[in-house]
C-alpha positions as CSV (number, residue, x, y, z in Angstrom):
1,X,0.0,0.0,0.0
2,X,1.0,3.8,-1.0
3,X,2.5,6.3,2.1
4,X,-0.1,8.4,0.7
5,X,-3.2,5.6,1.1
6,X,-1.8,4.6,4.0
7,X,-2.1,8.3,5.5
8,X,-5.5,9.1,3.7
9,X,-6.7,5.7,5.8
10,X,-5.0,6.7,8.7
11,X,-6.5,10.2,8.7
12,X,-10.0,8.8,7.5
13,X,-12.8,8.9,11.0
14,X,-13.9,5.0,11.6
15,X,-16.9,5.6,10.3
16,X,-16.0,6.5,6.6
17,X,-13.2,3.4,7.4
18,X,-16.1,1.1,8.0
19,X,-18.3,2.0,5.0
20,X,-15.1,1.6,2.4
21,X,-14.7,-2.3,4.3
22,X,-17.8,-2.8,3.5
23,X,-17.5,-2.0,-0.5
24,X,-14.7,-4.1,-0.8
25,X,-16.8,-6.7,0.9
26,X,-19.4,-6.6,-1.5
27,X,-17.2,-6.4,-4.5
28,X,-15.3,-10.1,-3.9
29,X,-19.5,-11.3,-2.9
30,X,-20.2,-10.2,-6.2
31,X,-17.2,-11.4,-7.6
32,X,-17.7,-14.7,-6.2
33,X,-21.3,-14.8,-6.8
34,X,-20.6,-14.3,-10.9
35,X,-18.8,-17.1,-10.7
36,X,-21.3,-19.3,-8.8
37,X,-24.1,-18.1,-11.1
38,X,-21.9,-19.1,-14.4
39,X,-21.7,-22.5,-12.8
40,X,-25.2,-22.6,-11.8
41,X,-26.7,-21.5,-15.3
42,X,-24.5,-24.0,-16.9
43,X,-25.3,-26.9,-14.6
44,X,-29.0,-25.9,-15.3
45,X,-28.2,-25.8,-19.6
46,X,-26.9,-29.4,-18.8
47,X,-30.1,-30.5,-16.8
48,X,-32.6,-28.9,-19.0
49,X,-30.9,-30.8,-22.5
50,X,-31.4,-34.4,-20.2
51,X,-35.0,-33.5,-19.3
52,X,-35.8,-32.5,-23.4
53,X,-34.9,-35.9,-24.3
54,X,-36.8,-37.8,-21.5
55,X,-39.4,-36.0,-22.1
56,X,-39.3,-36.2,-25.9
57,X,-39.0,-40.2,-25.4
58,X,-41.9,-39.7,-22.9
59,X,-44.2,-37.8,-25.4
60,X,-43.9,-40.6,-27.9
61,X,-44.3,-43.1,-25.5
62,X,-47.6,-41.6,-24.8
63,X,-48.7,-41.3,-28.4
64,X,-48.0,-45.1,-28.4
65,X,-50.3,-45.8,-25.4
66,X,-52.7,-43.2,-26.4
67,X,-53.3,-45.4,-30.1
68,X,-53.1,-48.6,-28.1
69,X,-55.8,-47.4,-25.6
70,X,-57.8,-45.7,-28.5
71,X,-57.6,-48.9,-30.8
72,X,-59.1,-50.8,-27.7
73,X,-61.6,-48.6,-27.0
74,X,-62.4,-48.9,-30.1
75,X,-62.6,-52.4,-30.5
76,X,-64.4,-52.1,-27.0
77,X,-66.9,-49.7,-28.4
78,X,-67.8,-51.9,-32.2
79,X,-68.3,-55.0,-29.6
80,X,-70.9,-53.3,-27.7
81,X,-72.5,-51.8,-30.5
82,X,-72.9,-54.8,-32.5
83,X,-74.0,-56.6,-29.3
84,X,-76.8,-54.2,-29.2
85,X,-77.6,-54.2,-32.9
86,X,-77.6,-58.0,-32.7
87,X,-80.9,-58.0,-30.7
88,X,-82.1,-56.1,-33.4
89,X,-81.1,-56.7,-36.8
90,X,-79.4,-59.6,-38.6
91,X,-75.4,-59.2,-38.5
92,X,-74.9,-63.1,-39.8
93,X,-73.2,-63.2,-43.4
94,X,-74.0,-66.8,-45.4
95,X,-70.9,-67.9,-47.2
96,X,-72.0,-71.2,-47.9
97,X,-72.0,-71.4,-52.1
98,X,-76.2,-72.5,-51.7
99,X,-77.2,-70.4,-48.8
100,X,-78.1,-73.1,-46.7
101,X,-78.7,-71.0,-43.8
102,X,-80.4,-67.9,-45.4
103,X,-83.8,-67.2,-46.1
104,X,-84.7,-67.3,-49.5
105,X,-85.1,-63.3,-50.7
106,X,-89.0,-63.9,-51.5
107,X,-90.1,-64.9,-48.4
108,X,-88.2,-62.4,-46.3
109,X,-90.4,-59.9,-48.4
110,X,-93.2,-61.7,-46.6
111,X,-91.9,-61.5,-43.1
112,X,-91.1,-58.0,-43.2
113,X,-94.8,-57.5,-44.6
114,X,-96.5,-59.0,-41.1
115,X,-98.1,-56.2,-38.9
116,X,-99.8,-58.9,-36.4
117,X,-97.7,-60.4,-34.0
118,X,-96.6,-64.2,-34.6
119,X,-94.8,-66.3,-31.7
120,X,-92.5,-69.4,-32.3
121,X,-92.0,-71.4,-29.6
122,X,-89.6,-74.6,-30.1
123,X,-90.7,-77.3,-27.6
124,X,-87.0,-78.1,-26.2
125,X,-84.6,-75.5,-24.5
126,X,-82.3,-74.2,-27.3
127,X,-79.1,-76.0,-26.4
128,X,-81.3,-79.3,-26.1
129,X,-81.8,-78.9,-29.7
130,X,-78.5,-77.3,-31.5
131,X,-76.9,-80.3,-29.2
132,X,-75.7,-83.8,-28.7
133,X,-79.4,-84.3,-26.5
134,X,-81.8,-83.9,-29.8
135,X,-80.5,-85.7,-31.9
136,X,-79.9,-88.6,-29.4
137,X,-83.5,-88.5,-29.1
138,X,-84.0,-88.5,-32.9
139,X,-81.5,-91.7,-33.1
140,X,-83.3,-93.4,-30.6
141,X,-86.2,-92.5,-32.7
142,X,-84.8,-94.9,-35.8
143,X,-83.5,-91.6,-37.6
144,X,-79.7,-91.3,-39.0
145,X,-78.8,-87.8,-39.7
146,X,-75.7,-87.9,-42.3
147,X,-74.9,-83.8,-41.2
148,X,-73.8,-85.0,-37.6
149,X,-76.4,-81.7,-36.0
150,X,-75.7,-79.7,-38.7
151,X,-79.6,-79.8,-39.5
152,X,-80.8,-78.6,-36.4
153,X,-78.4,-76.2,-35.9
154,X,-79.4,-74.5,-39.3
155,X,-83.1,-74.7,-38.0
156,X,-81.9,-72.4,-35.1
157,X,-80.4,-70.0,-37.4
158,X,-83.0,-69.8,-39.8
159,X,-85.8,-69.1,-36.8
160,X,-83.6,-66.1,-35.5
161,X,-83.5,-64.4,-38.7
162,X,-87.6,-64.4,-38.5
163,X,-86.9,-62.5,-35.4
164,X,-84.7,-60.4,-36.8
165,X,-86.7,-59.2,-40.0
166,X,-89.7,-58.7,-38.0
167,X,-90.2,-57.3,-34.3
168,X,-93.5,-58.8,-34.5
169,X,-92.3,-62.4,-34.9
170,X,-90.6,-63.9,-31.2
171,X,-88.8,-67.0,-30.2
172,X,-89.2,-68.7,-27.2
173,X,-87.5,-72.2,-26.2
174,X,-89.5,-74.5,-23.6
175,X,-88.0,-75.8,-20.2
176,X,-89.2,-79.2,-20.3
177,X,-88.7,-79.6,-16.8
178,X,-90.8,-76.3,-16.2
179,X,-95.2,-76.8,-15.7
180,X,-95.6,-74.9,-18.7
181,X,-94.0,-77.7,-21.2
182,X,-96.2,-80.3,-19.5
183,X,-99.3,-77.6,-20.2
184,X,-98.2,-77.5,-23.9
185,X,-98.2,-81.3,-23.8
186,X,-101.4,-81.6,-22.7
187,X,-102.9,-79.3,-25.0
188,X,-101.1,-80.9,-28.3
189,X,-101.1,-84.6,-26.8
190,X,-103.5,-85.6,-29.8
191,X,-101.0,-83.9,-32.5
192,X,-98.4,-85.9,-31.8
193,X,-96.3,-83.4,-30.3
194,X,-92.5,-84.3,-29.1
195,X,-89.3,-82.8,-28.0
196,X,-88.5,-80.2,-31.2
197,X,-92.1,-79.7,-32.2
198,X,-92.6,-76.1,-33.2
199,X,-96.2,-74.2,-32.0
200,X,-96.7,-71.3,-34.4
201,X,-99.3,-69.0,-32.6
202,X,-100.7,-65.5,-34.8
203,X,-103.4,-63.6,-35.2
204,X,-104.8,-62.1,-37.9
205,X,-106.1,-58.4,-38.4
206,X,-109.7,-59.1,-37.0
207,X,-107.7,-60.8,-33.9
208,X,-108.6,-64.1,-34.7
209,X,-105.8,-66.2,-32.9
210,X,-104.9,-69.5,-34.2
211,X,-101.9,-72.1,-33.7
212,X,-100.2,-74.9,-35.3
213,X,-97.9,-77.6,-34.3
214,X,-95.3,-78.5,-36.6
215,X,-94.0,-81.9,-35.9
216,X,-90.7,-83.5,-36.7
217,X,-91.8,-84.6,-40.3
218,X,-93.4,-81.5,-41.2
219,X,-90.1,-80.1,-40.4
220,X,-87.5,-82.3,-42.2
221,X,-88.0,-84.2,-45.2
222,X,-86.7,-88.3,-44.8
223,X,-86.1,-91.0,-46.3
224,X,-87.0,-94.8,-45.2
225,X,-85.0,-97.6,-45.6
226,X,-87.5,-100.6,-46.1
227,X,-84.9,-103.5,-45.6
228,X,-83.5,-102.1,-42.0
229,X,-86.0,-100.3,-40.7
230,X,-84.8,-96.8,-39.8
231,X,-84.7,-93.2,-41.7
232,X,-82.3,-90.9,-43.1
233,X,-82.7,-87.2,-43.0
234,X,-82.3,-85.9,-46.4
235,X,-83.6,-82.4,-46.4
236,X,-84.7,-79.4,-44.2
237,X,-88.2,-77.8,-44.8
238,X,-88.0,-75.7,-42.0
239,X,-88.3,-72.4,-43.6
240,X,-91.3,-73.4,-46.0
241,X,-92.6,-74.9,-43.0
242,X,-92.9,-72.3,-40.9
243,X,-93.7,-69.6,-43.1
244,X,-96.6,-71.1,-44.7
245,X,-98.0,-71.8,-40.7
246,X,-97.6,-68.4,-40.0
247,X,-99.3,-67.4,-43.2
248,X,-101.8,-69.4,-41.7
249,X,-102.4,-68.5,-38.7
250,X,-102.5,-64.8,-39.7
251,X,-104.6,-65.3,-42.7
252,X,-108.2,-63.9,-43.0
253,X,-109.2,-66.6,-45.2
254,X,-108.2,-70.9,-45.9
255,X,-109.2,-72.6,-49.0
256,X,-111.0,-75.3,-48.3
257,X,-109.8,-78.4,-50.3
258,X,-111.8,-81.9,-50.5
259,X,-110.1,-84.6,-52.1
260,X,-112.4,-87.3,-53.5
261,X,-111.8,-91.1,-52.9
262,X,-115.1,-92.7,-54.6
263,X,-114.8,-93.9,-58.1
264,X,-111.8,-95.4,-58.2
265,X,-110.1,-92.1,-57.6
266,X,-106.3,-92.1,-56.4
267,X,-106.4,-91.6,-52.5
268,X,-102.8,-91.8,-51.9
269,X,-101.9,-87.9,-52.6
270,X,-99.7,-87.2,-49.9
271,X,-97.5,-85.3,-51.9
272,X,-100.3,-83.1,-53.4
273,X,-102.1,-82.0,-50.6
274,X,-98.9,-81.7,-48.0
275,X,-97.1,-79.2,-50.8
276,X,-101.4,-77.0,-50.9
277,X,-101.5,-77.3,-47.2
278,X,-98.2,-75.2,-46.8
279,X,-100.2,-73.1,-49.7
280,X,-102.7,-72.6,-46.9
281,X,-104.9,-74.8,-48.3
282,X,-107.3,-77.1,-45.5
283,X,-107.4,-80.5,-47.0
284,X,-110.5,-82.6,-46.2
285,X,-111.2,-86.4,-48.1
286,X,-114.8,-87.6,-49.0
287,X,-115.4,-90.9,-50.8
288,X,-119.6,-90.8,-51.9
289,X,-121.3,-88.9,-53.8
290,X,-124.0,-90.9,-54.3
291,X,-125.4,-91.0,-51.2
292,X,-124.0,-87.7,-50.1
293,X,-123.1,-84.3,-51.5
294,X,-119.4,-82.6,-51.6
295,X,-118.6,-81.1,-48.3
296,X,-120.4,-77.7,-48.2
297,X,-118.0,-74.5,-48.2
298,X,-115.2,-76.4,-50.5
299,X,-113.3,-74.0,-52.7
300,X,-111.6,-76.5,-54.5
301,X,-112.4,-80.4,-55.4
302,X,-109.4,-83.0,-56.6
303,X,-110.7,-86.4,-58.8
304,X,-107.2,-88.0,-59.5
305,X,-107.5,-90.7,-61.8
306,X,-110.4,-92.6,-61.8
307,X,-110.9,-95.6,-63.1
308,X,-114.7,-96.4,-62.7
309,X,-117.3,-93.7,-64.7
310,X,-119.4,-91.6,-62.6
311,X,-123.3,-91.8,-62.1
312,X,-125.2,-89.2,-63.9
313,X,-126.8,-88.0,-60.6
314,X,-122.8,-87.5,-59.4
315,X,-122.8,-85.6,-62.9
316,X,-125.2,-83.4,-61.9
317,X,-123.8,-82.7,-58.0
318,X,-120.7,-82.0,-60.3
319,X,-122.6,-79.4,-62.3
320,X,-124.4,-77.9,-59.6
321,X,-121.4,-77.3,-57.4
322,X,-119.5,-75.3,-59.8
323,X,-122.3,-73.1,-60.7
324,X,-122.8,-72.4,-56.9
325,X,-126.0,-71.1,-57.4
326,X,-125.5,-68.9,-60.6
327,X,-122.4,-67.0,-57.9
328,X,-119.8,-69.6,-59.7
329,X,-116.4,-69.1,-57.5
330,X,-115.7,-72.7,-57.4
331,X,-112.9,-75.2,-58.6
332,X,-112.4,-78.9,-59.9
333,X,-109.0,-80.2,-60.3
334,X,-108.9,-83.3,-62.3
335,X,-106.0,-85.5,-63.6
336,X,-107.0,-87.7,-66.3
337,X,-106.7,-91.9,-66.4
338,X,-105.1,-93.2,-69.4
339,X,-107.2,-96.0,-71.0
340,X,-110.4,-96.0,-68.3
341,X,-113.7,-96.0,-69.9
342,X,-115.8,-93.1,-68.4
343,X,-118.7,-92.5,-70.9
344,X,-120.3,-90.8,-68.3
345,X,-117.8,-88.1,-66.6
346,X,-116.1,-87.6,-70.3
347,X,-119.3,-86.2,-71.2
348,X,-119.7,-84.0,-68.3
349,X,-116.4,-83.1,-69.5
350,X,-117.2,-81.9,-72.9
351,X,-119.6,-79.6,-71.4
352,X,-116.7,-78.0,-70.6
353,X,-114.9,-78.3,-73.9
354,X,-112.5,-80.7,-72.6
355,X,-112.4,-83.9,-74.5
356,X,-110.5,-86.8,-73.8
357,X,-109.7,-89.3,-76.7
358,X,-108.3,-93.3,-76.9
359,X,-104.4,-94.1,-76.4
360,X,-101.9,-92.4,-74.9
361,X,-99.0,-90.4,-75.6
362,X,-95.2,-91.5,-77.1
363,X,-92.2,-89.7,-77.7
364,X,-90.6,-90.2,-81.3
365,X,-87.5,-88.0,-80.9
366,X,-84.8,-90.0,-79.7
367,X,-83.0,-86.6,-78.4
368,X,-86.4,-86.3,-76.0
369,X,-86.7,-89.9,-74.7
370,X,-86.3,-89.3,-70.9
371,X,-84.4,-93.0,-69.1
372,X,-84.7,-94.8,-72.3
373,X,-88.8,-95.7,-72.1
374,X,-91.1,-92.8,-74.9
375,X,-93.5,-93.4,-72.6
376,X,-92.4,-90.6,-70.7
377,X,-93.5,-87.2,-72.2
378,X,-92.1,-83.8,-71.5
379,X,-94.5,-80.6,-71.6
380,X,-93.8,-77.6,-72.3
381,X,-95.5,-74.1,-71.9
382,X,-98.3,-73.9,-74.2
383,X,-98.3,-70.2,-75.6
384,X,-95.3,-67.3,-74.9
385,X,-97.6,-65.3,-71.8
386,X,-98.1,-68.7,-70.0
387,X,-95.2,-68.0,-67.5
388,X,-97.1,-64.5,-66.5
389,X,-100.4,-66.1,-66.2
390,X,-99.4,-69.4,-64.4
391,X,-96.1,-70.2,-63.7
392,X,-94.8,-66.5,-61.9
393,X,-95.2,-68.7,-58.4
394,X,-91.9,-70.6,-59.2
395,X,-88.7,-69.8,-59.8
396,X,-88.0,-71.2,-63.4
397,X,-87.0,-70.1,-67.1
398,X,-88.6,-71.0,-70.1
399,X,-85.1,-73.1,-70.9
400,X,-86.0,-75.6,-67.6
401,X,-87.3,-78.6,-69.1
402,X,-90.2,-78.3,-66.5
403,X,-92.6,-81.3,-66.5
404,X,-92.5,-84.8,-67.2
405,X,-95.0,-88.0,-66.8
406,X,-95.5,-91.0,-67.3
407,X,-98.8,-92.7,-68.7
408,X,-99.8,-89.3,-70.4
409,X,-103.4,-89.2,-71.6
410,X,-104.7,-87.5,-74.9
411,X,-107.2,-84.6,-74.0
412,X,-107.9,-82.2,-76.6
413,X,-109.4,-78.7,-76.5
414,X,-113.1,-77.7,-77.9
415,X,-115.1,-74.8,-78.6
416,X,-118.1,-76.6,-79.0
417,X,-120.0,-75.3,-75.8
418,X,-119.7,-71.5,-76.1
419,X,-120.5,-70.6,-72.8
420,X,-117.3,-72.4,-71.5
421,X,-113.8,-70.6,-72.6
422,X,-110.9,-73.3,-72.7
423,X,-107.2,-72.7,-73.2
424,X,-104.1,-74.8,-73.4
425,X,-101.5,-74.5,-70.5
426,X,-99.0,-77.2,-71.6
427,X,-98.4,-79.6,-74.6
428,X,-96.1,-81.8,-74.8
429,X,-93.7,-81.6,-77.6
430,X,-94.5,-81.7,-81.4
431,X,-92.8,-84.5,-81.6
432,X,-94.9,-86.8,-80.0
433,X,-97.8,-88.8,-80.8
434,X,-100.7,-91.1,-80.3
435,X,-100.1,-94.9,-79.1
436,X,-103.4,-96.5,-79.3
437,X,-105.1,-98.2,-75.8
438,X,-105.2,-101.7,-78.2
439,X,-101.5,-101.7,-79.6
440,X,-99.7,-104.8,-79.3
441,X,-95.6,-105.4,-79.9
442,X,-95.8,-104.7,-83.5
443,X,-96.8,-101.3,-83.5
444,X,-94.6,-98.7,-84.5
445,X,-94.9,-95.1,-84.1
446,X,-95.9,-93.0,-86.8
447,X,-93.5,-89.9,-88.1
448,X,-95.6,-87.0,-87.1
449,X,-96.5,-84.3,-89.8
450,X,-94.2,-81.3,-90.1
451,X,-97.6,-79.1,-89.2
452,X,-98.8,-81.3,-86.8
453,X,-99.9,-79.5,-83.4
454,X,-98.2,-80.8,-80.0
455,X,-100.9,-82.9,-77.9
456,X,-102.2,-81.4,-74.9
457,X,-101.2,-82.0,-71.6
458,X,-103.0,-79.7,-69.3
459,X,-106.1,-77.3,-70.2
460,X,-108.3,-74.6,-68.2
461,X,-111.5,-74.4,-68.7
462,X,-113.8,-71.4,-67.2
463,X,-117.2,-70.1,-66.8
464,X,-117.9,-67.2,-66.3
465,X,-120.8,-65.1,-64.3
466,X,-122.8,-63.4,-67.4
467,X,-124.7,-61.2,-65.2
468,X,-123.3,-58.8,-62.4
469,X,-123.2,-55.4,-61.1
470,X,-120.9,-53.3,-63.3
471,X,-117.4,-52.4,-61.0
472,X,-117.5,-55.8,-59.5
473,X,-115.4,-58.7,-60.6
474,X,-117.5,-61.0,-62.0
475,X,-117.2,-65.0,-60.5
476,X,-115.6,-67.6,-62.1
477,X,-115.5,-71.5,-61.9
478,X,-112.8,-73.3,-63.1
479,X,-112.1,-77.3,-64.1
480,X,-107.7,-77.8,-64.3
481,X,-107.5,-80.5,-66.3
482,X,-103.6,-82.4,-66.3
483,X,-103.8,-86.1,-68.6
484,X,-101.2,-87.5,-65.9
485,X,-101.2,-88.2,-62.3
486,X,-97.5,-89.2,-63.1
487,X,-97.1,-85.5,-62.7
488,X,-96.5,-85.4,-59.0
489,X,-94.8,-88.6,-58.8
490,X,-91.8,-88.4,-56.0
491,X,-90.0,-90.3,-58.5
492,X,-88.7,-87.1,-60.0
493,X,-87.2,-85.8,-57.1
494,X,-83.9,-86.3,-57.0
495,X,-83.9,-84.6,-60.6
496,X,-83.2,-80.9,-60.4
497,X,-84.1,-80.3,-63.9
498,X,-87.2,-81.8,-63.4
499,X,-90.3,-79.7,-61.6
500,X,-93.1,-81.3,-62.4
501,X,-94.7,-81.0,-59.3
502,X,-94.0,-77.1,-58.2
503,X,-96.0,-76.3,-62.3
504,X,-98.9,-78.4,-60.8
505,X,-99.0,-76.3,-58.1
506,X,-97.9,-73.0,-59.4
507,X,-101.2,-73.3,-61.9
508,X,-103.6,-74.7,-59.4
509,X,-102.6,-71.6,-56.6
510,X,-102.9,-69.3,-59.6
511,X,-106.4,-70.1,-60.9
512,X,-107.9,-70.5,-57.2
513,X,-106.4,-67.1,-56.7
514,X,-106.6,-66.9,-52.9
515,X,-103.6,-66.7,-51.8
516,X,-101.5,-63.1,-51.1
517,X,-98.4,-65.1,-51.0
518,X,-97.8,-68.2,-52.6
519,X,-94.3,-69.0,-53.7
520,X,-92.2,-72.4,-53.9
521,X,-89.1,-72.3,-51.1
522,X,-87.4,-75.7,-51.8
523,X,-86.1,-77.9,-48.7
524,X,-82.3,-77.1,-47.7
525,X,-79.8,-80.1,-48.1
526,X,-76.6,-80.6,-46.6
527,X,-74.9,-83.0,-47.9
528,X,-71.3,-82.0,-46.5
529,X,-70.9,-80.8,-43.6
530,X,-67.7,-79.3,-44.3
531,X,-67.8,-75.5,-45.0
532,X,-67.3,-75.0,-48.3
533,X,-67.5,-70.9,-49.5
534,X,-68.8,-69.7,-52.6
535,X,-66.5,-68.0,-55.1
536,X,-67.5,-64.5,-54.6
537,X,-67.3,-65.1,-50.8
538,X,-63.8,-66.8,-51.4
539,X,-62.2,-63.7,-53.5
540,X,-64.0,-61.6,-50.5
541,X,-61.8,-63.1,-47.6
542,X,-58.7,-63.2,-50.1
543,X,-59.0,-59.5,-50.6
544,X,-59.6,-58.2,-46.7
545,X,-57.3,-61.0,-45.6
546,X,-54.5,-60.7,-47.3
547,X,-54.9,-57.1,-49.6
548,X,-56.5,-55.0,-47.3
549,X,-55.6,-55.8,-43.4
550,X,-51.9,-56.0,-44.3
551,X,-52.1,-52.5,-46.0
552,X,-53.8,-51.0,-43.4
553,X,-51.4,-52.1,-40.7
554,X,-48.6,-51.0,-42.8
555,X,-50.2,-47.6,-43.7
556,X,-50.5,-47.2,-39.7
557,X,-46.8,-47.9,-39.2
558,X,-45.8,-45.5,-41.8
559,X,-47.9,-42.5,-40.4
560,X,-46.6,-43.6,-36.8
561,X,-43.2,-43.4,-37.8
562,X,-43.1,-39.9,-40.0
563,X,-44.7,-38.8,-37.0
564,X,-42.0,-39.2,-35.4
565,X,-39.3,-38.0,-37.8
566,X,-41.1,-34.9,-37.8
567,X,-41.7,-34.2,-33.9
């Protein structure tokens, strides 16, 4: 220190001395404190850069449990929603290349058309009948079902799609240990009902209620083995089934059928009058008319075949009961004998300009010849608008070959009575002709004129109400006249070509005219059991299987990680 600081301190008072201490006091604090803060700001630099990247890293690992918690709750979400819808509409997809567990497009239109309610109630819980305990019972019943449950399991699926096209149409499945099975019992003990019976309950729009059991062979269609005794299940008839009950049982009106026995007529018509009933036709049988009359209120009588000639007082119960007292409205259905001599009823028929004439019919065409005998004839739409008049009830084109019979009788139309209109409905082909009722071995078929007009094989003949009030519709009796009861043979079956039977009935339902719905749902086969898709249905799980999903999963990847790059 200076002599001259030293003396300018020395002279300084202690309080001036004091305050200058003080200043250099706080200039090395400062001093110091510079430094402290440089260290401090750049320990702080260092701390900040190591909590930017953990909490970079910790901002993407949020993004990646936010999309994993959204794509959950999404999942969640679709789950509950189609849980809910599921109650409500029908979410089940048919990939099967027939649609054996869909119902057929026409009769849906029917179902959604029902505004009274309808109940179906399955006599058996539903896991007693989709399971092992079912068909057990059904084995034990002599019945061998090839589709191992399949069946019964398509039954199940078939009734919840009623449910689901219609809110008016419920399910219910019986408790058989519950008092209300042994109630239903009871009431359809005489009915034959069993465990898988179906009870279809409706009412129509006047609130007329009315039921129906459906039993196990009204259900399924089967097929007897003779030589061993028990029966295969061949087909489901489920759907037609049940819909034509609940047409039914909803219905303001049943057309009343009686099937006539006497005369040699053909009784055994099972396969007639089962296919009508599901038509909503009410089948009744009557075997005398000369003692007693047809059964008042019938809409429609059958004579199948006969072989011994009416009475002339049976002639005129005939006459009388499709005139119905001048109001007409009233039906014959008649299928013609081959060789039977009925001088009696084929003059009643003439009346209606239906003739029928000796011999009957044989194929020349050796391209037509149907399992190697010309005694079996095809027919074939008589005129181009007969598919619009009779034959819109079936699904068919004019290229099906449609009917075929065997033991074909000649009829032939007339216009002798002009009071009766008669038109053709089916021929059979213009290559066939005439074998007469006394031809032995040697006779040969003739070669049948290049102009020569196809026999027929089916004719309509009408009257028609000549007086009524103008506006009205005036009423109309009709005689259906086929020349074979071969028509409706089961033999045919098995032949897909071959729908004899559904033409017989598309033209019968079609004259009667009664019936708002009337359409031909065939039975449902399964003859594999194994899943097999159709093509469309195949290319659709290739394409969101192997195209679209992995696509979608790589797209996500590639937004995820430019995400990244760019945060």
């Amino acid at each position: 220190m200076s002599k001259n600081k030293k003396d300018d301190i020395l002279n300084q008072e202690p309080a001036e001395l004091e305050l200058e201490n003080r200043a250099s006091e706080k200039i090395e604090e400062f001093t110091e404190t510079d430094e402290e803060l440089n260290a401090l700001v750049n320990g702080k630099k260092a701390e900040y850069s190591d909590v930017r990247v953990r909490g970079r890293g910790l901002r993407f690992g949020a993004y990646s449990v936010a999309i994993i918690a959204g794509f959950v709750a999404i999942i969640i979400a679709v789950n509950v929603l189609f849980g809910l819808l599921a109650d409500r509409i029908s979410l089940k997809s048919d990939l099967t290349a027939d649609n054996k567990y869909t119902i057929s497009d026409e009769n849906k239109d029917f179902i959604k058309s029902i505004e009274s309610k309808v109940a179906i109630t399955v006599f058996c819980t539903r896991e007693q009948y989709i399971g092992s305990e079912f068909a057990y019972y059904q084995s034990r019943a002599g019945i061998y079902d090839p589709s191992e449950g399949d069946y019964y399991k398509q039954a199940i699926i078939l009734l919840d799609e009623y449910t689901k096209l219609n809110s008016n149409i419920s399910l219910k499945f019986i408790d058989l240990n519950k008092p209300e099975a042994e109630t239903l019992a009871t009431k359809y003990q005489s009915q034959g009902i069993s465990i898988g019976s179906f009870i279809i309950e409706g009412s129509n729009l006047s609130g007329t209620v009315r039921d129906e059991l459906l039993p196990f062979d009204k259900l399924y269609t089967l097929e007897t083995d003779q030589m061993y005794g028990y029966s295969q299940l061949t087909g489901s008839t489920v759907e037609s089934a049940v819909t034509a009950a609940i047409f039914r049982t909803i219905s303001d009106k049943t057309v009343k059928v009686a099937v006539y026995t006497g005369n040699g007529c053909t009784s055994d018509l099972s396969q007639l009058t089962s296919t009508l009933e599901t038509l909503n036709y009410e089948i009744s049988t009557f075997d005398n008319l000369t003692l007693g009359d047809i059964p008042e209120g019938t809409d429609l009588m059958i004579m199948a075949a006969p072989t011994i000639d009416i009475s002339e007082d049976i002639a005129r119960k005939l006459g009388d009961f499709l005139d119905n007292k001048g109001e007409k409205n009233k039906n014959l259905l008649y299928f013609a004998k081959p060789g039977a001599v009925l001088p009696n009823l084929n003059a009643f028929m003439e009346q209606w300009n239906i003739k029928q004439k000796d011999g009957t019919l044989y194929e020349t065409n050796s391209q037509a010849i149907y399992k190697s005998d010309p005694t079996y004839i095809y027919s074939i739409p008589a005129a181009n608008d007969t598919f619009d008049k009779f034959l819109s009830k079936v699904n068919i084109t004019e290229s099906d070959s449609m009917v075929i019979a065997k033991g074909v009788a000649v009829l032939e139309a007339s216009t002798e009575v002009s009071s009766t209109g008669v038109i053709k409905i089916l021929t059979a082909l213009p290559s066939t002709v005439v074998r007469p009722s006394d031809a032995d071995n040697s006779w040969k078929a003739p070669t049948p004129a290049d102009d020569a007009e196809a026999p027929v094989t089916a004719l309509l003949a009408t009257r028609t109400v000549t007086s009524y009030e103008a506006g009205t519709v005036p009423g109309e009796s009709h005689i259906i006249a086929f020349a074979s009861i071969d028509m409706l043979s089961a033999e045919y079956e098995s032949d897909p070509a071959i729908i004899s039977d559904q033409i017989v009935y598309s033209i019968v339902d079609t004259i009667v005219n009664v019936n708002s719905v009337s359409f031909s749902i065939p039975a449902k086969t399964i003859e594999n059991p194994t899943f097999l898709p159709s093509e469309s249905s195949s290319d659709l799980m290739f394409y969101l299987f192997m195209i679209i999903m992995p696509l979608a999963i790589l797209g996500a990847g590639i937004g995820i990680w430019l995400r990244r790059q760019h945060s």
